[in-house]
Every structure is written in C-alpha cells, then in structure tokens.
TORLUM-192314 format. One line per field, with one value per atom (N, C-alpha, C, CB): residue number from 1; atom name; residue in one letter; x, y, z. Coordinates in pm, whole numbers. Glycine has a CB too. Example, Ala and Ser with C-alpha at 12.3 -4.5 7.8 and 13.67 -1.06 7.14 Angstrom:
! TORLUM-192314
nr = (1 / 1 / 1 / 1 / 2 / 2 / 2 / 2)
atom = (N / CA / C / CB / N / CA / C / CB)
rest = (a / a / a / a / s / s / s / s)
x = (1319 / 1230 / 1320 / 1131 / 1285 / 1367 / 1290 / 1408)
y = (-569 / -450 / -330 / -447 / -225 / -106 / 3 / -60)
z = (780 / 780 / 780 / 905 / 708 / 714 / 787 / 572)
END
This chain:
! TORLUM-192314
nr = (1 / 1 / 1 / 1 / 2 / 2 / 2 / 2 / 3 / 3 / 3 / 3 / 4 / 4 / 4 / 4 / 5 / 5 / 5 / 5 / 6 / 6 / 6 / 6 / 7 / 7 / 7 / 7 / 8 / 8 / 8 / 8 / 9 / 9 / 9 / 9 / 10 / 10 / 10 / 10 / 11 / 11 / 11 / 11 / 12 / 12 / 12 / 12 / 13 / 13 / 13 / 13 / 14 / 14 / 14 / 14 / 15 / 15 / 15 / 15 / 16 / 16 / 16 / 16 / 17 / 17 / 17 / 17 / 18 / 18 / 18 / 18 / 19 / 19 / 19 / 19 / 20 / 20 / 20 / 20 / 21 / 21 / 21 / 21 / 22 / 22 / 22 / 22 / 23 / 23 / 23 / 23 / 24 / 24 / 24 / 24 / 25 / 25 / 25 / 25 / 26 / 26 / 26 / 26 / 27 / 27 / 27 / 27 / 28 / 28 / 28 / 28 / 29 / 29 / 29 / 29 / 30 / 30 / 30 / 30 / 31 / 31 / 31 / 31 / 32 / 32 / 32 / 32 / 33 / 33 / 33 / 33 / 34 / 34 / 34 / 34 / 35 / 35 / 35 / 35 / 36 / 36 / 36 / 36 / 37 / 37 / 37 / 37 / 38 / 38 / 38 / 38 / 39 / 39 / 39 / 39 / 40 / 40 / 40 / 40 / 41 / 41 / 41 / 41 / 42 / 42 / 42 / 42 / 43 / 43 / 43 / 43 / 44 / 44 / 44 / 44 / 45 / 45 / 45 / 45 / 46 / 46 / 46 / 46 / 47 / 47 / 47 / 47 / 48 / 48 / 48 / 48 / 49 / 49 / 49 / 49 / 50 / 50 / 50 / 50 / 51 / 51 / 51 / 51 / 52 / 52 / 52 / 52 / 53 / 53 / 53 / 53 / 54 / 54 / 54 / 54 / 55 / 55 / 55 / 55 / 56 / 56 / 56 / 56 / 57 / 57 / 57 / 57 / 58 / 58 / 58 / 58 / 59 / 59 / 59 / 59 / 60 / 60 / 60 / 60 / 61 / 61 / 61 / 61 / 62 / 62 / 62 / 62 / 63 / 63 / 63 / 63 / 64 / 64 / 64 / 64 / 65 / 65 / 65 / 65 / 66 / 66 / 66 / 66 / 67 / 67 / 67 / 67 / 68 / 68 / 68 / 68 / 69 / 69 / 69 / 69 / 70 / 70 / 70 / 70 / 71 / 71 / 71 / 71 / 72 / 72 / 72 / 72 / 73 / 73 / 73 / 73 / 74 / 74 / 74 / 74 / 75 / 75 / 75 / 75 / 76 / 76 / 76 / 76 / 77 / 77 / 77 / 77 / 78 / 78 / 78 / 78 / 79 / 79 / 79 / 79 / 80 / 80 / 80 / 80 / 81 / 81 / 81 / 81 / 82 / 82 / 82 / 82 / 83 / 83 / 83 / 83 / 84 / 84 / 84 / 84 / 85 / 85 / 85 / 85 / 86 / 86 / 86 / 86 / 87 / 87 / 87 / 87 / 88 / 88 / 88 / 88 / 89 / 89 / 89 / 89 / 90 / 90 / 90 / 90 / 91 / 91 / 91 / 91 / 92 / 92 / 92 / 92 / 93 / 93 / 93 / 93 / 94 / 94 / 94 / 94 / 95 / 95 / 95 / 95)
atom = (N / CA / C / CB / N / CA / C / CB / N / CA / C / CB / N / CA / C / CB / N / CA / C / CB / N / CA / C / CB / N / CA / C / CB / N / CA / C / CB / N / CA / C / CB / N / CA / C / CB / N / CA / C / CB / N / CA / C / CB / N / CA / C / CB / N / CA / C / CB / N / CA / C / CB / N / CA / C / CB / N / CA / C / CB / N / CA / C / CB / N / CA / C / CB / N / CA / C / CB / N / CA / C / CB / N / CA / C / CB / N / CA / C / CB / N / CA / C / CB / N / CA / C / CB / N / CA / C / CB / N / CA / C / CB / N / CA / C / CB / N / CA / C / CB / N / CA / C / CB / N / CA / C / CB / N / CA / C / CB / N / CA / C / CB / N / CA / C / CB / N / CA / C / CB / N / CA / C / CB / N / CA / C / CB / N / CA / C / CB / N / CA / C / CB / N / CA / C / CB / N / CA / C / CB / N / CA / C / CB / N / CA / C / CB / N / CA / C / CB / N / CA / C / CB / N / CA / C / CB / N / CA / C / CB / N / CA / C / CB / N / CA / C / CB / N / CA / C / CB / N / CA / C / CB / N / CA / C / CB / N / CA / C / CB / N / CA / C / CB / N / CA / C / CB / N / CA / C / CB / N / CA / C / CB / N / CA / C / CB / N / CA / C / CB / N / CA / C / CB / N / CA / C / CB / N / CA / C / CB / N / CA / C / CB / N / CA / C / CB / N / CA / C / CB / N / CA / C / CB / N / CA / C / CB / N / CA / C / CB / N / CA / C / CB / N / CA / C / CB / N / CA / C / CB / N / CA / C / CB / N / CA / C / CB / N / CA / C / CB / N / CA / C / CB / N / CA / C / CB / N / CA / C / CB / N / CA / C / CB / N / CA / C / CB / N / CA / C / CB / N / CA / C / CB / N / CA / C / CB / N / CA / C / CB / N / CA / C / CB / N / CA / C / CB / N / CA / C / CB / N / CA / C / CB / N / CA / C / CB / N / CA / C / CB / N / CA / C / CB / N / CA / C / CB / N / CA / C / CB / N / CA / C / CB / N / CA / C / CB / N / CA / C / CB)
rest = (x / x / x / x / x / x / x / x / x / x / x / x / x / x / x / x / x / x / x / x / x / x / x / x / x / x / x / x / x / x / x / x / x / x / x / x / x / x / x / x / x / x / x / x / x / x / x / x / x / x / x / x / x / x / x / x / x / x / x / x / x / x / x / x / x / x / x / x / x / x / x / x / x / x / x / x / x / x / x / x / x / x / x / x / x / x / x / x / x / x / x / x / x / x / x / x / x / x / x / x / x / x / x / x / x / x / x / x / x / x / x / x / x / x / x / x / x / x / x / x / x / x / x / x / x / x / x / x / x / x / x / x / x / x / x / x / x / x / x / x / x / x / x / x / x / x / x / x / x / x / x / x / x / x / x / x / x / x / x / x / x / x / x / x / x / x / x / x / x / x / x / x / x / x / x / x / x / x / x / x / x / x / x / x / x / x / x / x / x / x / x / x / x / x / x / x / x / x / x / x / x / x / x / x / x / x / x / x / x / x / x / x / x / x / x / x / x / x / x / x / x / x / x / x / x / x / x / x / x / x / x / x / x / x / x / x / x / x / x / x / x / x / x / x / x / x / x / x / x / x / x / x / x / x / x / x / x / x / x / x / x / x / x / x / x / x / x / x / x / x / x / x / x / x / x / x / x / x / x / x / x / x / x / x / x / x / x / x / x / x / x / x / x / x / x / x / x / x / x / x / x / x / x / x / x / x / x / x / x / x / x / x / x / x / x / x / x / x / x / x / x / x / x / x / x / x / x / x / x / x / x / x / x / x / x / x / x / x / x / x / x / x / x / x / x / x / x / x / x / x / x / x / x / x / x / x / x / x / x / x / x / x / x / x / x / x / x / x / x / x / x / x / x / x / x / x / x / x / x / x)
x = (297 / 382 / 401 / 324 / 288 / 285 / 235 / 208 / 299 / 263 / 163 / 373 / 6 / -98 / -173 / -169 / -108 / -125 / -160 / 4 / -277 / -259 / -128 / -338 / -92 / 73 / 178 / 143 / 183 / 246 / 219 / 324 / 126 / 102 / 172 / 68 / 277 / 361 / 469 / 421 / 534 / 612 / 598 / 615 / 717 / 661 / 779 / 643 / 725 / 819 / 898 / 714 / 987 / 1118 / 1047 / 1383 / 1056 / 1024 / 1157 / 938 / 1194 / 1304 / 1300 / 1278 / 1411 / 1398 / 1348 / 1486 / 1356 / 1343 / 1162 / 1445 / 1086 / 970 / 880 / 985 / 967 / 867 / 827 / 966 / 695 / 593 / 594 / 453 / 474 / 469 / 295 / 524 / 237 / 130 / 138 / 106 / 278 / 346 / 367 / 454 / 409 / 446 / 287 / 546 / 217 / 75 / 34 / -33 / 28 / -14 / 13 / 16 / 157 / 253 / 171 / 446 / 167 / 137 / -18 / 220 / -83 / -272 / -289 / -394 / -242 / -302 / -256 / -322 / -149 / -48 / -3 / 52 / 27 / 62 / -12 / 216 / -74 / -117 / -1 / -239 / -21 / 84 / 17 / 162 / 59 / 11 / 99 / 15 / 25 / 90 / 27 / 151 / 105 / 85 / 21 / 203 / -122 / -199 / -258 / -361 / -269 / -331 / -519 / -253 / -600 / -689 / -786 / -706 / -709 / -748 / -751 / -716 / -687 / -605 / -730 / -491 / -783 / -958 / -1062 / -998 / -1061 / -1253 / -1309 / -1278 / -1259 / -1397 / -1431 / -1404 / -1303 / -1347 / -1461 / -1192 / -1474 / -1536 / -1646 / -1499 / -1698 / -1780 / -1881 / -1804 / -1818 / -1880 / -1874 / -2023 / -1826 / -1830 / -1686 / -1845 / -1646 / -1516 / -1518 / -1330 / -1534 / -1568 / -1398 / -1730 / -1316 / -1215 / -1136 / -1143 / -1087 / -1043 / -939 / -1008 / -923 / -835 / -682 / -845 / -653 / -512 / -464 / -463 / -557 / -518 / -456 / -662 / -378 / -239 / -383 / -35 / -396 / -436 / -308 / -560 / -375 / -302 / -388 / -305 / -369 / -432 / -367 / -362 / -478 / -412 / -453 / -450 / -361 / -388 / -356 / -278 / -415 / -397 / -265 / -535 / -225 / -65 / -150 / 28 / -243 / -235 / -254 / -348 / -265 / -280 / -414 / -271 / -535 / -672 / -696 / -763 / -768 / -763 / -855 / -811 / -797 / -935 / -963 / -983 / -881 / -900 / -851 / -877 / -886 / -870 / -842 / -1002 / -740 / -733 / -683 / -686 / -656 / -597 / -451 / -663 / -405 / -239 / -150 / -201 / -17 / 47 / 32 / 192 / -4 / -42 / -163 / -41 / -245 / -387 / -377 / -464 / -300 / -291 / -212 / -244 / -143 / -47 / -117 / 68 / -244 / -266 / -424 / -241 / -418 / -595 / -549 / -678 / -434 / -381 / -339 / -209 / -306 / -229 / -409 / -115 / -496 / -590 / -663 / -726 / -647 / -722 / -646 / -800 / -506 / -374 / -319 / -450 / -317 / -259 / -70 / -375 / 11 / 161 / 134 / 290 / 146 / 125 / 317 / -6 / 318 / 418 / 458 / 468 / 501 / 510 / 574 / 593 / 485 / 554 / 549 / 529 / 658 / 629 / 615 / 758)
y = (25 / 18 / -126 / 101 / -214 / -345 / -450 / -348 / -553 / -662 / -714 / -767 / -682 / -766 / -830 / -714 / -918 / -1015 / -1151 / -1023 / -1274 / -1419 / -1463 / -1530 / -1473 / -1580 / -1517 / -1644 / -1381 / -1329 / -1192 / -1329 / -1245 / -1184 / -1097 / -1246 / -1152 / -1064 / -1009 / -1155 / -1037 / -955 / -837 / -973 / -734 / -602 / -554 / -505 / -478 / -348 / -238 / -250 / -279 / -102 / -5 / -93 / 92 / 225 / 330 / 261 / 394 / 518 / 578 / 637 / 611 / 726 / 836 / 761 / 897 / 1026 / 992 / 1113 / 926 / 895 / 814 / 830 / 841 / 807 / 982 / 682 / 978 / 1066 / 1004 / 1063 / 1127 / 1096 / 1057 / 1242 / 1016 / 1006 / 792 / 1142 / 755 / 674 / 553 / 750 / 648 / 632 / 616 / 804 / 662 / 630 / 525 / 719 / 516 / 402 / 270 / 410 / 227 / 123 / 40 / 195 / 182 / 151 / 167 / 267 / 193 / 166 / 46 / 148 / -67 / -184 / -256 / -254 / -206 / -248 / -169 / -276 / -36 / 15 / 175 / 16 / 166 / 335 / 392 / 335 / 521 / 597 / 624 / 707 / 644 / 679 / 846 / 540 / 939 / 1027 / 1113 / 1086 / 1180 / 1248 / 1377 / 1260 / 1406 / 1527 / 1549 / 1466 / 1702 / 1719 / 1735 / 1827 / 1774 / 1727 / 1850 / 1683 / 1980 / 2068 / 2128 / 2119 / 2036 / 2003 / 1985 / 1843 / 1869 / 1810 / 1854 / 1591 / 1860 / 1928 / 1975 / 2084 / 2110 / 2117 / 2026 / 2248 / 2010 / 1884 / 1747 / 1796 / 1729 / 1626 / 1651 / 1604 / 1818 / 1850 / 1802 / 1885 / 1778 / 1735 / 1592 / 1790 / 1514 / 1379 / 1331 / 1288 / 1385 / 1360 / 1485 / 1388 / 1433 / 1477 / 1444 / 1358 / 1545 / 1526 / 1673 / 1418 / 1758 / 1850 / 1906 / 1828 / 2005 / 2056 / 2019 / 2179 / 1996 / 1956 / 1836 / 1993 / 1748 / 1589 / 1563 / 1479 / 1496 / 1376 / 1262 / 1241 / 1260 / 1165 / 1114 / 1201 / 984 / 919 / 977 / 732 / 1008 / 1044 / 919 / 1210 / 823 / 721 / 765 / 571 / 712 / 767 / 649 / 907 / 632 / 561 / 626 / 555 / 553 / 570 / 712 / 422 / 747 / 847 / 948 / 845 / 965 / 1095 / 1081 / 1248 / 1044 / 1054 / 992 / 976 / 1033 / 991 / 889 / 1112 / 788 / 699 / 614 / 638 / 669 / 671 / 771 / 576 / 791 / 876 / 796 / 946 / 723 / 686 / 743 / 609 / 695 / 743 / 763 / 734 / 610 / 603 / 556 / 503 / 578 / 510 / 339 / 559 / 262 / 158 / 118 / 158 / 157 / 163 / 151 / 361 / 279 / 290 / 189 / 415 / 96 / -21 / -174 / -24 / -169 / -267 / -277 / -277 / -160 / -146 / -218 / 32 / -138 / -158 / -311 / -46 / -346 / -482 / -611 / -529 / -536 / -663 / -595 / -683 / -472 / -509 / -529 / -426 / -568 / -676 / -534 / -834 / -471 / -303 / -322 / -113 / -267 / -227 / -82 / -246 / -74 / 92 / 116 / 115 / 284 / 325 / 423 / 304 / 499 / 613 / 763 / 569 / 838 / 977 / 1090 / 1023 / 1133 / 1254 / 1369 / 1283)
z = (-1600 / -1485 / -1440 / -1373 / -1408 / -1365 / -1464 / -1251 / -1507 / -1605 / -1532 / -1647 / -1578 / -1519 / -1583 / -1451 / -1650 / -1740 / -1652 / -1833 / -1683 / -1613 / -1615 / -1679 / -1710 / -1693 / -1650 / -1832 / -1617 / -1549 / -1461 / -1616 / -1362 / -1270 / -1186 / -1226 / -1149 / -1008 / -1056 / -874 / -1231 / -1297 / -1289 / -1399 / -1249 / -1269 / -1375 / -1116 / -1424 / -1533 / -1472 / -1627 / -1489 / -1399 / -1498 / -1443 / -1418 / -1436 / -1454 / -1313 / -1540 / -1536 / -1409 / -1643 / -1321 / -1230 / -1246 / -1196 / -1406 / -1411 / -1425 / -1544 / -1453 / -1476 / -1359 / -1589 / -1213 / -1096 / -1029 / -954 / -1003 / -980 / -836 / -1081 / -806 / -666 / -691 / -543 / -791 / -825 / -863 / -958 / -942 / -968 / -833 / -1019 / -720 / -553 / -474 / -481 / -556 / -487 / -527 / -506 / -659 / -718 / -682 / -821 / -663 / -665 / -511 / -654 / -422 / -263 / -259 / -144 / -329 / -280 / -214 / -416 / -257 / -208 / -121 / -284 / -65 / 22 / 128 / -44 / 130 / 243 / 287 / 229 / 389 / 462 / 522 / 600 / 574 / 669 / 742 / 638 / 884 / 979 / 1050 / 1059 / 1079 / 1145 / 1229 / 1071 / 1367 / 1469 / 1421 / 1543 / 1457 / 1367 / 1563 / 1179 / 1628 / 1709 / 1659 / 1770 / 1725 / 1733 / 1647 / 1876 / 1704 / 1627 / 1474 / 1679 / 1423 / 1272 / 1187 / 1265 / 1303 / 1190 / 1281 / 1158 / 1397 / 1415 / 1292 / 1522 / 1230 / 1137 / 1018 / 1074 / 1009 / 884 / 912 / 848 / 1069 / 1147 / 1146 / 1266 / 1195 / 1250 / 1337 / 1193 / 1451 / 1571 / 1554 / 1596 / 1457 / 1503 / 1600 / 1361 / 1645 / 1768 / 1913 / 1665 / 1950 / 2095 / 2186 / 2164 / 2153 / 2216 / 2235 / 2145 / 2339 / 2364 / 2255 / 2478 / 2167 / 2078 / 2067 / 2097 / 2188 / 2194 / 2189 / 2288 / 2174 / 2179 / 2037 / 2209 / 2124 / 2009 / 1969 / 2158 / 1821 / 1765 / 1674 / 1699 / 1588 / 1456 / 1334 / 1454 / 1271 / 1085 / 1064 / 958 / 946 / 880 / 744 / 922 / 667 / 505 / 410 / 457 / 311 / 210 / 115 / 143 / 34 / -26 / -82 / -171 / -134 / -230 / -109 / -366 / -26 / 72 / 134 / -9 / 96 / 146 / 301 / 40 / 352 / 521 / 520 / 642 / 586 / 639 / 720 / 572 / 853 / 958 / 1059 / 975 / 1140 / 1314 / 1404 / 1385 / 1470 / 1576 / 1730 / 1540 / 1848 / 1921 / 2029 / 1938 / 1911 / 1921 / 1800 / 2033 / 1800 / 1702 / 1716 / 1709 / 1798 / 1833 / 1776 / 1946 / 1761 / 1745 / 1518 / 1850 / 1487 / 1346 / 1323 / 1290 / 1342 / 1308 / 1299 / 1426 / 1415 / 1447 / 1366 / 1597 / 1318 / 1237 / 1130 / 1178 / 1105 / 919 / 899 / 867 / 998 / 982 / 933 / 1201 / 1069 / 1069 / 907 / 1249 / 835 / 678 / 625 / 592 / 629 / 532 / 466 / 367 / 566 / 505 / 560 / 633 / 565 / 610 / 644 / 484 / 735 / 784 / 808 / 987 / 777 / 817 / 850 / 773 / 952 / 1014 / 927 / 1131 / 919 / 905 / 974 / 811 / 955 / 1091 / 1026 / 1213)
END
C-alpha cells in the first residue's frame, strides 16, 4: 500500500478503487487520525463495569482509533478533539 522504503519514505502507491477495504481505510488512518462520537452512557456501563460513575443517560464522547477500537471515554466533543490533538492524533466527528 505505502512505499516504506529510506529513500523514499513519504511516497505512497495509489491503490485501485475497486481494491480499497474498509480494513485498507483503517490502516491508511492508524497513525494519524481517531473519531470521536456521541454514545449515551448506557451504551458502555457494562462493558466498564463500575469504572464510570455517571447516571445512564449521560451524553459522553467514545473516541476510537481508525480501525474501530475504543480508547477513550470522555465528557464532551471538546474534550475528544483536544485529547487527540495533544497525542498528535486528528480527531474527527461521526455521528
């Protein structure tokens, strides 16, 4: 997918349309960009189990890495923008 070769580092290789994945779309974005999106609160309690102490109905942020995996909880869209930015992440909103 990416020429990661020394002498040509930041060259990349086009890819066919018919041959981008959404696995392809993860890849490209691991190292560069999370998503952030509006998940209420009751969505993850059990997945948490007891580590969030916040009433069922609360508006949190889910932040996710390009491939889908969570790895963070915050408590505004403000909050997920400004995490991602200070680990040199691009966060970007999905609804």
């Amino acid at each position: 997918m990416f020429d990661q070769t020394e002498e040509n580092s930041t060259a990349e290789q086009l890819i066919p349309a018919g041959e981008i994945t959404q696995d392809v779309l993860a890849e490209i974005g691991m190292q560069t960009h999370v998503y952030a999106r509006p998940i209420q609160a009751k969505e993850i309690l059990e997945d948490l189990k007891g580590q969030l102490d916040v009433p069922p109905e609360t508006w949190l942020y889910s932040v996710h890495a390009a491939n889908g995996v969570r790895v963070a909880i915050v408590d505004s869209r403000e909050a997920a923008f400004q995490g991602a930015a200070a680990y040199g992440y691009q966060a970007l909103s999905v609804h």
